[in-house]
C-alpha positions as CSV (number, residue, x, y, z in Angstrom):
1,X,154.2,127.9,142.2
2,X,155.1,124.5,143.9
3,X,157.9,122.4,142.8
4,X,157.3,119.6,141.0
5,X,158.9,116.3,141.5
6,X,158.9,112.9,140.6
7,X,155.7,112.0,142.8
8,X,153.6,114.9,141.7
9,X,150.9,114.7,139.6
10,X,150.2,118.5,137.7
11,X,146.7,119.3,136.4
12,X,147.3,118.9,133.4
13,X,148.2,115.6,133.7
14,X,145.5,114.1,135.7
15,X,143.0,115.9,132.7
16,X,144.8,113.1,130.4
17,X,144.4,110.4,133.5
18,X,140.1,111.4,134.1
19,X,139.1,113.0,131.2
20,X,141.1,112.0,128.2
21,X,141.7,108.2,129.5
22,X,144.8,108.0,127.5
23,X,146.8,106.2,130.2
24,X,147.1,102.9,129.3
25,X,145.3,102.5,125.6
26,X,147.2,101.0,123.2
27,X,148.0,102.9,119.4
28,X,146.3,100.6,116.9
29,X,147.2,102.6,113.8
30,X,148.9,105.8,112.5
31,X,147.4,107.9,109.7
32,X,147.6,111.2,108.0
33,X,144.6,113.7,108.6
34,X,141.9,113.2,105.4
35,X,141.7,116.4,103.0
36,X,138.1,116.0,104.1
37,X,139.4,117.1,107.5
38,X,141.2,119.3,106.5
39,X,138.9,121.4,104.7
40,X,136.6,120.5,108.1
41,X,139.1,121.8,110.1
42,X,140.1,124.8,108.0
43,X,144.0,123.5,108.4
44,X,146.0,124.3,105.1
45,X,148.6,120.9,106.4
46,X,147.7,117.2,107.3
47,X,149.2,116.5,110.1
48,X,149.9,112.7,112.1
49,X,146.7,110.9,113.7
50,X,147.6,108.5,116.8
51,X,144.7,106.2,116.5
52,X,143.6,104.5,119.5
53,X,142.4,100.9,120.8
54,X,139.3,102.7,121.9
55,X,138.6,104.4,118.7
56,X,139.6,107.6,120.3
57,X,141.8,109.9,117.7
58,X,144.9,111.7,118.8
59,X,146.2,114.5,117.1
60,X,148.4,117.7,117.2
61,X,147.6,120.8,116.4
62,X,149.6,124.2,116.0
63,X,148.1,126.2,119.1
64,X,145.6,125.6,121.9
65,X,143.4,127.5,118.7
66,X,143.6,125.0,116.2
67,X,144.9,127.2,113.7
68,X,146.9,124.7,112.1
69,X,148.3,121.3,113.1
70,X,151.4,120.4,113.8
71,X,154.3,117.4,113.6
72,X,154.4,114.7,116.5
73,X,157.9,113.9,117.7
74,X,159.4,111.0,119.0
75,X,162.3,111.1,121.3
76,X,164.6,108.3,123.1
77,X,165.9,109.7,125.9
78,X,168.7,106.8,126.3
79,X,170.4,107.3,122.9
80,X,169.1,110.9,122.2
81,X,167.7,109.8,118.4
82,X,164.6,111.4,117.9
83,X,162.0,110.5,115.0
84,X,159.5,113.4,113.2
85,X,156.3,112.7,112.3
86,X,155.8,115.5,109.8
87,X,153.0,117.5,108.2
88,X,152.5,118.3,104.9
């Protein structure tokens, strides 16, 4: 497998620059997943939403399965504090 470096862009990133079109949008709001999707979702934990200027809804979930979501983390790299978004 090629080396990656600083000028390299992976698959899986241009996915999020063509497909997804995160690159760029703007988070309007934060919310908690509904119980609604929850029992949609068959997820027994409401996990953080990432809501978008486009409408577009970002979420985590536990495995590439969706078995369950999961937490969003937030990490500053110049003073190594992080910040967790938990699910509950």
């Amino acid at each position: 497998m090629p080396t990656k470096t600083k000028d390299t862009i992976d698959s899986r990133q241009q996915y999020f620059i063509d497909k997804a079109k995160l690159v760029g949008r703007t988070i309007k709001s934060i919310r908690y997943i509904t119980p609604n999707e929850l029992e949609n979702m068959g997820w027994s934990k409401a996990g953080p939403v990432l809501v978008l200027d486009n409408g577009v809804e970002v979420f985590v979930q536990c495995d590439d399965e969706a078995n369950d979501s999961g937490v969003l983390v937030a990490f500053n790299p110049k003073d190594g504090k992080e910040a967790i978004l938990p699910s509950f």
